[in-house]
py3Dmol code that shows the C-alpha trace and the ligand (Angstrom):
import py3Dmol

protein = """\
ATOM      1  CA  UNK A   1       0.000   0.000   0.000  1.00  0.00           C
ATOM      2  CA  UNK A   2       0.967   3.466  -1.092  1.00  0.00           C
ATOM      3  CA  UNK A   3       1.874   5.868   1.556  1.00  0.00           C
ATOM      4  CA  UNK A   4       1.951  10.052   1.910  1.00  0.00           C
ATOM      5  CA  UNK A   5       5.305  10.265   3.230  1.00  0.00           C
ATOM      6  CA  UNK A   6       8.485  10.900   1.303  1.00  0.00           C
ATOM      7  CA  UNK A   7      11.106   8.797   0.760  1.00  0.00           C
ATOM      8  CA  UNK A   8      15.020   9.414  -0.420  1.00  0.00           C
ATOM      9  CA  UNK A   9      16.626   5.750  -1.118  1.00  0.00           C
ATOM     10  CA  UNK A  10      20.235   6.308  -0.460  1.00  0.00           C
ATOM     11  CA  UNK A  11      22.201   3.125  -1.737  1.00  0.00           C
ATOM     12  CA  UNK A  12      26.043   2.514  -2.292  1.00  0.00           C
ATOM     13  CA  UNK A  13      29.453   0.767  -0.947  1.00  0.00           C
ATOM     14  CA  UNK A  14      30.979   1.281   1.686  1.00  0.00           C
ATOM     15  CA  UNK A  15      33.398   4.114   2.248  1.00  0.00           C
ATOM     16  CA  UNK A  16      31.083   6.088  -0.187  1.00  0.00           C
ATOM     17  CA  UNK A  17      30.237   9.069   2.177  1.00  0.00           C
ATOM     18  CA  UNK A  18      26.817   7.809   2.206  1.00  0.00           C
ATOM     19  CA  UNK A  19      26.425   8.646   6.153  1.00  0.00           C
ATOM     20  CA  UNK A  20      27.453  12.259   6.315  1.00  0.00           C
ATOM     21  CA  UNK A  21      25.574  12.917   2.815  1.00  0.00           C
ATOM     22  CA  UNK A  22      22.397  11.496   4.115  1.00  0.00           C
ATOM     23  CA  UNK A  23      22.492  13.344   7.182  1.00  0.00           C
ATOM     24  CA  UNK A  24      23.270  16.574   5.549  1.00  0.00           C
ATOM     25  CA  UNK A  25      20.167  16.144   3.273  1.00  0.00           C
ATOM     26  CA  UNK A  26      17.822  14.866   6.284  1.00  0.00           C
ATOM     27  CA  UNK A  27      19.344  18.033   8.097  1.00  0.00           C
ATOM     28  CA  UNK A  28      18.169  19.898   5.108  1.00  0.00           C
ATOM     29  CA  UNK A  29      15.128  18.854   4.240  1.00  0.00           C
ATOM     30  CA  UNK A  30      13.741  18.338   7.816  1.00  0.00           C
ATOM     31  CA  UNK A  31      13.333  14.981   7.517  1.00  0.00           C
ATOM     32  CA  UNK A  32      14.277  11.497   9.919  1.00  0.00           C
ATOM     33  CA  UNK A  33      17.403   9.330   8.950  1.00  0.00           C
ATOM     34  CA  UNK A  34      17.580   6.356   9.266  1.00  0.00           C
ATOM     35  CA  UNK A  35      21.037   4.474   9.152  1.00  0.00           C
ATOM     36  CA  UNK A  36      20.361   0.872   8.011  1.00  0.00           C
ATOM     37  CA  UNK A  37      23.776  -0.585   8.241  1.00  0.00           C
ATOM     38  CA  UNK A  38      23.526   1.100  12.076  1.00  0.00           C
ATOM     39  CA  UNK A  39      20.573  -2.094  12.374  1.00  0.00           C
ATOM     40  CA  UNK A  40      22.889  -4.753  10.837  1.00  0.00           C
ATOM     41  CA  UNK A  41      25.573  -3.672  13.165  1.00  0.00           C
ATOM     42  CA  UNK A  42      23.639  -3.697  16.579  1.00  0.00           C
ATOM     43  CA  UNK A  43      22.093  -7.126  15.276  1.00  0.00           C
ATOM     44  CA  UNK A  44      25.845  -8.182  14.939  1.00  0.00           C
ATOM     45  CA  UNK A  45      27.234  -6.846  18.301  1.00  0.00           C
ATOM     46  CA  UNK A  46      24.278  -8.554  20.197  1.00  0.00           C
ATOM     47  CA  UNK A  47      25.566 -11.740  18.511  1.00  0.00           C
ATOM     48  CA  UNK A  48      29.075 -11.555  19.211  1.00  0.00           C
ATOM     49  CA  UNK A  49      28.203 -10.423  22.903  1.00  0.00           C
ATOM     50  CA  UNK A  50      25.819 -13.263  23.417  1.00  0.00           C
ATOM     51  CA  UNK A  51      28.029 -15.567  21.555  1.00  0.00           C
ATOM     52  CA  UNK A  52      25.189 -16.788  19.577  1.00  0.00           C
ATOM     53  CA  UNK A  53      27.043 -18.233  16.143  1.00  0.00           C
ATOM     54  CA  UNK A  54      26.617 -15.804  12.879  1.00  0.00           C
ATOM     55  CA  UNK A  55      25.448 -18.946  10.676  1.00  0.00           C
ATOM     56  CA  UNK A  56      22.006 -19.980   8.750  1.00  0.00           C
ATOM     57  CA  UNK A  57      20.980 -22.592  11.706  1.00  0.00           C
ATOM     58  CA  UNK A  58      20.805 -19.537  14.494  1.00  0.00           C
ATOM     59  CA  UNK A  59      20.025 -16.765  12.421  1.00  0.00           C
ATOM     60  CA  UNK A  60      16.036 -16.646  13.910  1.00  0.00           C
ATOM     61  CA  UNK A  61      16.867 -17.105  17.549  1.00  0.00           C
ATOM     62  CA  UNK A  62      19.489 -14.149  16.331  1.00  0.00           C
ATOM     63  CA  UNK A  63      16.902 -12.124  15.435  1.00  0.00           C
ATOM     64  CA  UNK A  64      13.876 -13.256  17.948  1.00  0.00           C
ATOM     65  CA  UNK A  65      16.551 -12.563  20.686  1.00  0.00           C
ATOM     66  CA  UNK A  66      17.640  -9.444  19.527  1.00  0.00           C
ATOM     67  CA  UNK A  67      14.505  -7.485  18.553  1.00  0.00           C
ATOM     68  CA  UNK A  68      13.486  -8.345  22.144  1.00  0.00           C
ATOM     69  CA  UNK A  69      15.045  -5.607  22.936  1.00  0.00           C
ATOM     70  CA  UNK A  70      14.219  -2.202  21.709  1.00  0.00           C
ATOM     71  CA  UNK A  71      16.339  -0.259  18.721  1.00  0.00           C
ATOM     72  CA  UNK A  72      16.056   3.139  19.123  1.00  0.00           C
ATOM     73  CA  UNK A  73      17.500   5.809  16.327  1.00  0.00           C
ATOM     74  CA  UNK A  74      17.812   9.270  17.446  1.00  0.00           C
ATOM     75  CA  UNK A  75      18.736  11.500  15.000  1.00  0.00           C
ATOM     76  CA  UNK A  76      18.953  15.414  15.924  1.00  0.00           C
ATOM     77  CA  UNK A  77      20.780  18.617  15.033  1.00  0.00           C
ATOM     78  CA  UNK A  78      22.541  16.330  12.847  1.00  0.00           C
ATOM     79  CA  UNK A  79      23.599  13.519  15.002  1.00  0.00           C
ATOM     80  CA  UNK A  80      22.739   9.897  15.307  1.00  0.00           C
ATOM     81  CA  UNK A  81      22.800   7.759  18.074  1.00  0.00           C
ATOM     82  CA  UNK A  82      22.046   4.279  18.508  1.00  0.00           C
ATOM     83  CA  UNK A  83      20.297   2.715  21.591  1.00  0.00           C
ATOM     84  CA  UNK A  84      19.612  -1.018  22.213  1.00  0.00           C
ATOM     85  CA  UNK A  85      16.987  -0.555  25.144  1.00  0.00           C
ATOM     86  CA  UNK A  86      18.856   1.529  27.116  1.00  0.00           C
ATOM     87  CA  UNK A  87      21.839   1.503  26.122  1.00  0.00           C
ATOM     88  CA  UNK A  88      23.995   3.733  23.683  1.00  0.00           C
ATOM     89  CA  UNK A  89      25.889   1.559  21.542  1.00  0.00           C
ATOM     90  CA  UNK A  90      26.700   4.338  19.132  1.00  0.00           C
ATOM     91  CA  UNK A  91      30.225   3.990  19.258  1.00  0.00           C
ATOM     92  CA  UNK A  92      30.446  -0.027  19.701  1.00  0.00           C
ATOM     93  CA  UNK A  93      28.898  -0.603  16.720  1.00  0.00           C
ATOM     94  CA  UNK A  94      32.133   1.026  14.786  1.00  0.00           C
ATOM     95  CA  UNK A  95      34.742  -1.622  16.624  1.00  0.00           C
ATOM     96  CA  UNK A  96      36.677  -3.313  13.997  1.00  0.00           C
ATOM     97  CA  UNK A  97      35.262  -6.876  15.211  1.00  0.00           C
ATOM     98  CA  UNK A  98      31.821  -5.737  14.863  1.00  0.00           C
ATOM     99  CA  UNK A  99      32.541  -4.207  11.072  1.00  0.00           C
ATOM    100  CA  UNK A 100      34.781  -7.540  10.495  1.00  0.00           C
ATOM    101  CA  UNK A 101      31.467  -9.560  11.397  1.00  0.00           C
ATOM    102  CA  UNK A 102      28.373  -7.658  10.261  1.00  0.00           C
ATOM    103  CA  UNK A 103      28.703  -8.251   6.238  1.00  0.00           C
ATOM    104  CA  UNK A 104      28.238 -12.320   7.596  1.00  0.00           C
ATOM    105  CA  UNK A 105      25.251 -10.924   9.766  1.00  0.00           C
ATOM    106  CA  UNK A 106      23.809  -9.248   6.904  1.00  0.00           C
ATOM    107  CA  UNK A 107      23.885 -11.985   4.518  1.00  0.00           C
ATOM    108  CA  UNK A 108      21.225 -13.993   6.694  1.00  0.00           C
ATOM    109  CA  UNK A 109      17.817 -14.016   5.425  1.00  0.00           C
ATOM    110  CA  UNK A 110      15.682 -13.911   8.082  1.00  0.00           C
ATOM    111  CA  UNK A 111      17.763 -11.000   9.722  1.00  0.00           C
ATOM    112  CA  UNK A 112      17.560  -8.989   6.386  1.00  0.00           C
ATOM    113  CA  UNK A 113      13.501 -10.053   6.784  1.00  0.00           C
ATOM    114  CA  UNK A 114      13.484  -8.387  10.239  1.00  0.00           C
ATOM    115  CA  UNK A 115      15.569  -5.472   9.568  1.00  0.00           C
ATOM    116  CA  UNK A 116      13.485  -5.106   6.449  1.00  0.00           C
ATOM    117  CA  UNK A 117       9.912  -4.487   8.169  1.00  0.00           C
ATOM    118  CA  UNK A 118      11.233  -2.421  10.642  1.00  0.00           C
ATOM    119  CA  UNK A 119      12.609  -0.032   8.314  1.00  0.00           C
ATOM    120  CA  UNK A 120       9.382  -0.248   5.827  1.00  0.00           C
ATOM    121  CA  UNK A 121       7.627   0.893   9.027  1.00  0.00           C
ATOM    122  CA  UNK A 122       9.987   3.591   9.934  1.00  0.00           C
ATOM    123  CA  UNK A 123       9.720   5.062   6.657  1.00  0.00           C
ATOM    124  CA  UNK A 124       5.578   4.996   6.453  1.00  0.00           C
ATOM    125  CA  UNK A 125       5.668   6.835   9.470  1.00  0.00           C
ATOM    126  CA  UNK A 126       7.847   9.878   8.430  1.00  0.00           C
ATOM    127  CA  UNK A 127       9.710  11.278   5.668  1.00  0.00           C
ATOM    128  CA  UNK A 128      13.154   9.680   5.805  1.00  0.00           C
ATOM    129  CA  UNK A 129      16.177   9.814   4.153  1.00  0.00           C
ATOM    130  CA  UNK A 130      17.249   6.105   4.009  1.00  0.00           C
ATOM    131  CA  UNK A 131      20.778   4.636   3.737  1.00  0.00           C
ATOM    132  CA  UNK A 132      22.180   1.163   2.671  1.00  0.00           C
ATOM    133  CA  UNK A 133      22.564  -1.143   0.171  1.00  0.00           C
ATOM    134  CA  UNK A 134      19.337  -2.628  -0.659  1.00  0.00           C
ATOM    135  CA  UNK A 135      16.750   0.304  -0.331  1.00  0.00           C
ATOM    136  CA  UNK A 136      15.764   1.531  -3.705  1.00  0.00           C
ATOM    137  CA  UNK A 137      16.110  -2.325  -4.761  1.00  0.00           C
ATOM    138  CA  UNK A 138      14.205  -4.003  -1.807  1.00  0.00           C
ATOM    139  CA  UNK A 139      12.771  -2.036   0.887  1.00  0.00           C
ATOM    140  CA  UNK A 140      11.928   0.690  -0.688  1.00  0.00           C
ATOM    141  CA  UNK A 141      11.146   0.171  -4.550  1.00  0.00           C
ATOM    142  CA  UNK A 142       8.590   3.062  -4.731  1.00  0.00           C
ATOM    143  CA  UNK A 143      10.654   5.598  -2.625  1.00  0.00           C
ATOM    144  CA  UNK A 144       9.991   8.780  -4.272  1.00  0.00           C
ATOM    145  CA  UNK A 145      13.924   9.343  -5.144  1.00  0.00           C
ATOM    146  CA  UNK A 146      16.810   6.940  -5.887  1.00  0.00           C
ATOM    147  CA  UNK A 147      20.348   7.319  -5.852  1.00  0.00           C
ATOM    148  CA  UNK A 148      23.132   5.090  -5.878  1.00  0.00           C
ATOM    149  CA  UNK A 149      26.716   6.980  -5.051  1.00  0.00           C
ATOM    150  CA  UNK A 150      29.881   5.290  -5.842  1.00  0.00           C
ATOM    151  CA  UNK A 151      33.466   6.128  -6.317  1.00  0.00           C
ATOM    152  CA  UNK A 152      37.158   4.462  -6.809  1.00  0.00           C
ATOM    153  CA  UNK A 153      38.085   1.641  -4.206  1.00  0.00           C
ATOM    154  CA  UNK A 154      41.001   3.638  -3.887  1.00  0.00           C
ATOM    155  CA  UNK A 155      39.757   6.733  -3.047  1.00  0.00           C
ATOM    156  CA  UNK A 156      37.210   5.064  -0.479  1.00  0.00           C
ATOM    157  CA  UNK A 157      40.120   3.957   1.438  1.00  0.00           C
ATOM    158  CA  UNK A 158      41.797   7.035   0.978  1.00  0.00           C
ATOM    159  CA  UNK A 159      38.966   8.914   2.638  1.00  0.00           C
ATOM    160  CA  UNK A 160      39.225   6.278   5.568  1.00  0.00           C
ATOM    161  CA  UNK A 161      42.513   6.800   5.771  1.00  0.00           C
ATOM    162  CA  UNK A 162      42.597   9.909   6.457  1.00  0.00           C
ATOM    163  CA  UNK A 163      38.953   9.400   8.927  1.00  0.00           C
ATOM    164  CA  UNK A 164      41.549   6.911  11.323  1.00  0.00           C
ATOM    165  CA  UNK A 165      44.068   8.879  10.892  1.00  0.00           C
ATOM    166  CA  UNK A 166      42.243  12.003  12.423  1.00  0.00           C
ATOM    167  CA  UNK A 167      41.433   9.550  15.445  1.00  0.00           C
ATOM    168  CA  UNK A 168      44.749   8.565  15.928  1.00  0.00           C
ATOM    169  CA  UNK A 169      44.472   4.933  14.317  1.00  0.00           C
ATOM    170  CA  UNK A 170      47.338   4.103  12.176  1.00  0.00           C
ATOM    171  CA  UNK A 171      46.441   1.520   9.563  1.00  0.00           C
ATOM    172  CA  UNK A 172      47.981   0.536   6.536  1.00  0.00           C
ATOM    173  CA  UNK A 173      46.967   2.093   2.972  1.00  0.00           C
ATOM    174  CA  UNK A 174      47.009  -1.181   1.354  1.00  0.00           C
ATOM    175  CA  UNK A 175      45.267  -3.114   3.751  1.00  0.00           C
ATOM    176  CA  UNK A 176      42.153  -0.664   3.401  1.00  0.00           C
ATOM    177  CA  UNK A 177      42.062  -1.329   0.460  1.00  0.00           C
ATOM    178  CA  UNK A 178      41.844  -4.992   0.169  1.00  0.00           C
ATOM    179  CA  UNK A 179      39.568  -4.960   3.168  1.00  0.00           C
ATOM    180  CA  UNK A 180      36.998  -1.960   1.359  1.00  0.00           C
ATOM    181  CA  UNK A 181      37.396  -4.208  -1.781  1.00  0.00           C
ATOM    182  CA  UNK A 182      36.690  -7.211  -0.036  1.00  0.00           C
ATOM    183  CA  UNK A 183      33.233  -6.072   1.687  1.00  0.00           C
ATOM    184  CA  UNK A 184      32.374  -4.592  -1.411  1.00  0.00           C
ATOM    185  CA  UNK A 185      32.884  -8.480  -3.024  1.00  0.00           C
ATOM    186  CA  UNK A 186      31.030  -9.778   0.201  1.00  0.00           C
ATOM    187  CA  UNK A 187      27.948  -7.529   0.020  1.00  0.00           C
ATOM    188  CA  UNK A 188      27.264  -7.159  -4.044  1.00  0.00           C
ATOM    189  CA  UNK A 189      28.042 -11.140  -3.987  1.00  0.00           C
ATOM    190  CA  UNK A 190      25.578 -12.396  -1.547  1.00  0.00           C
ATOM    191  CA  UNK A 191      22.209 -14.099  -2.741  1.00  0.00           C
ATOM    192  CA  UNK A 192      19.359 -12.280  -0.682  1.00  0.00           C
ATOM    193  CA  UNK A 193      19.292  -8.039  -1.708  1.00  0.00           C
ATOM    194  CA  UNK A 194      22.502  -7.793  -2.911  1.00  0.00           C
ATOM    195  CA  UNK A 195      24.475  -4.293  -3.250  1.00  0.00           C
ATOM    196  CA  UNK A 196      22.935  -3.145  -6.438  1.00  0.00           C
ATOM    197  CA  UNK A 197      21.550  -0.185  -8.048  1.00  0.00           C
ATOM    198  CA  UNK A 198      17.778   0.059  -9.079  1.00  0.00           C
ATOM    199  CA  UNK A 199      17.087   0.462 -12.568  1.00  0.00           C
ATOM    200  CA  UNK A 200      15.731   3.996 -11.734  1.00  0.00           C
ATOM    201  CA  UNK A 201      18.080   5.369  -9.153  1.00  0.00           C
ATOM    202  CA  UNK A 202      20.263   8.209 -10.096  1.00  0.00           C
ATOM    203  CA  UNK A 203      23.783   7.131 -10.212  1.00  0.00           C
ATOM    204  CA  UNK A 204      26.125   9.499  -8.838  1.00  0.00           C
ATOM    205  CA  UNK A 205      30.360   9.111  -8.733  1.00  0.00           C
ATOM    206  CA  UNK A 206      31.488  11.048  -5.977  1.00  0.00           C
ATOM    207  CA  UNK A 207      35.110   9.481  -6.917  1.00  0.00           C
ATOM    208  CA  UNK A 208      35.854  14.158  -7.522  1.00  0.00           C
ATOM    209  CA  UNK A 209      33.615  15.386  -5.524  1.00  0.00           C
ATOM    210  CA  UNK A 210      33.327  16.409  -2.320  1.00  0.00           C
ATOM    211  CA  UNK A 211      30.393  16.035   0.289  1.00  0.00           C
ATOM    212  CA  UNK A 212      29.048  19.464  -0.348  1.00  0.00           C
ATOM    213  CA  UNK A 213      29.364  18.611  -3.796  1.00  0.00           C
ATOM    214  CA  UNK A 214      26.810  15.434  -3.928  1.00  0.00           C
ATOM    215  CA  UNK A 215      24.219  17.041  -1.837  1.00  0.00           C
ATOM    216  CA  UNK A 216      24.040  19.974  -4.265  1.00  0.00           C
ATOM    217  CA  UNK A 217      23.584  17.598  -6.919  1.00  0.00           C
ATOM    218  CA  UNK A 218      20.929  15.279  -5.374  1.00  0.00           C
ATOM    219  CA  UNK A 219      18.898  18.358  -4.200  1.00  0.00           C
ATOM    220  CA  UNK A 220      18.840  19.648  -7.872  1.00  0.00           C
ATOM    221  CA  UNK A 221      17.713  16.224  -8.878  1.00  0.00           C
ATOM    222  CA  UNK A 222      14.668  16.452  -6.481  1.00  0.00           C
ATOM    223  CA  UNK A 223      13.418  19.966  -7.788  1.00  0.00           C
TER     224      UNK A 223
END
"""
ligand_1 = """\
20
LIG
O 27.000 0.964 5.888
P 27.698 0.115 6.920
O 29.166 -0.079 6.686
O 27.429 0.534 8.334
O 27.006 -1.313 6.742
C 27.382 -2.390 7.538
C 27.165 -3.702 6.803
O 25.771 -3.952 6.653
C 27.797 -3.811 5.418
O 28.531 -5.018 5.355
C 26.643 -3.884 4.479
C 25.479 -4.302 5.317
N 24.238 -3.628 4.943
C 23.344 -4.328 4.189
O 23.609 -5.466 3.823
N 22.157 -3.761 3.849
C 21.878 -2.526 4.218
N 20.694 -1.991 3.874
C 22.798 -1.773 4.989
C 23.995 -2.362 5.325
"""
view = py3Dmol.view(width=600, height=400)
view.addModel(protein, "pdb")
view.setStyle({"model": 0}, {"cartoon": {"style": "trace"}})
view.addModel(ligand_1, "xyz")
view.setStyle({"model": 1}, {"stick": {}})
view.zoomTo()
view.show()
């Protein structure tokens, strides 16, 4: 069924700048924003605490256990925070062993099921501006816009170079790369909603531009 609310599908890979565009344009706009990749990773870090295994045979006590508990999203004056019941888990769901893990998380069916509804739900109750991989190809294929960003492995890892960097994590060049390139392979590969672009999302390659850039050009698309 057809809703009245508006919809921005936001898809790409990761290291794409997806995050800080799609707050910027929920920031804009006025509207919610909902961080989908956020849900896979709070699924995943409930696994790994509760040592339940990340394969097919415990993927629905995975999810039955974990949506016990309440996700909240808070998004406001451009900031997101993540709470699982109480607790913010904001900046545990950005360890390395939780973003090691969560592409294996989000290759399970019946999570991607549960994370599905949830954000179909979030986004009939309020205009959203909707990140991921899978939203203008899945759980949102009548969202009123569509754009898929992408740009260079290398530069991806360049940009998260420089992102660890600025916190004082030293990584290697090279190994960002393999490891962006490898996700990439992991999520596009998968069987169920696959990194993709819709047919009729605007593609965008952000590979020379910079965030201020992409906004620009997505909020001339929408006029
Ligand atoms: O955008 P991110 O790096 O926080 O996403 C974390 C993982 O979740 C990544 O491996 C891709 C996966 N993901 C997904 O499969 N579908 C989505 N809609 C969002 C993220």
């Amino acid at each position: 069924m057809k809703n009245n609310t508006i919809s921005i599908a936001l898809d790409g890979p990761a290291g794409v700048g997806k995050s800080t565009i799609a707050k910027a344009l929920a920031l804009e706009l006025g509207y919610s924003y909902v961080d989908t990749g956020a849900m896979y990773r709070a699924v995943t870090l409930f696994a790994l605490e509760n040592n339940i295994p990340i394969d097919a045979d415990h993927q629905q006590t995975m999810l039955e256990l974990a949506m016990r508990k309440e996700f909240r999203f808070i998004f406001s004056d451009g900031l997101f925070q993540v709470y699982f019941g109480d607790r913010d888990i904001t900046d545990e769901i950005r360890s390395l062993e939780v973003t090691r893990n969560v592409s294996y998380v989000a290759a399970l069916p019946a999570v991607r099921a549960g994370m599905c509804a949830l954000q179909r739900n979030m986004a009939a109750d309020a205009n959203v501006v909707m990140e991921g991989r899978d939203i203008g190809t899945v759980v949102l294929p009548d969202a009123t816009y569509k754009f898929f960003l992408t740009a260079s492995v290398e530069i991806r890892a360049r940009r998260r170079y420089l992102e660890l960097s600025a916190r004082g994590i030293s990584v290697s060049f090279e190994d960002l790369c393999r490891e962006i390139a490898a996700r990439d392979n992991l999520d596009s590969s998968r069987s169920h909603a696959p990194l993709r672009k819709a047919p009729d999302a605007v593609e965008i390659d952000t590979t020379d531009m910079n965030i201020e850039e992409v906004v620009a050009r997505i909020l001339s698309y929408m006029e």
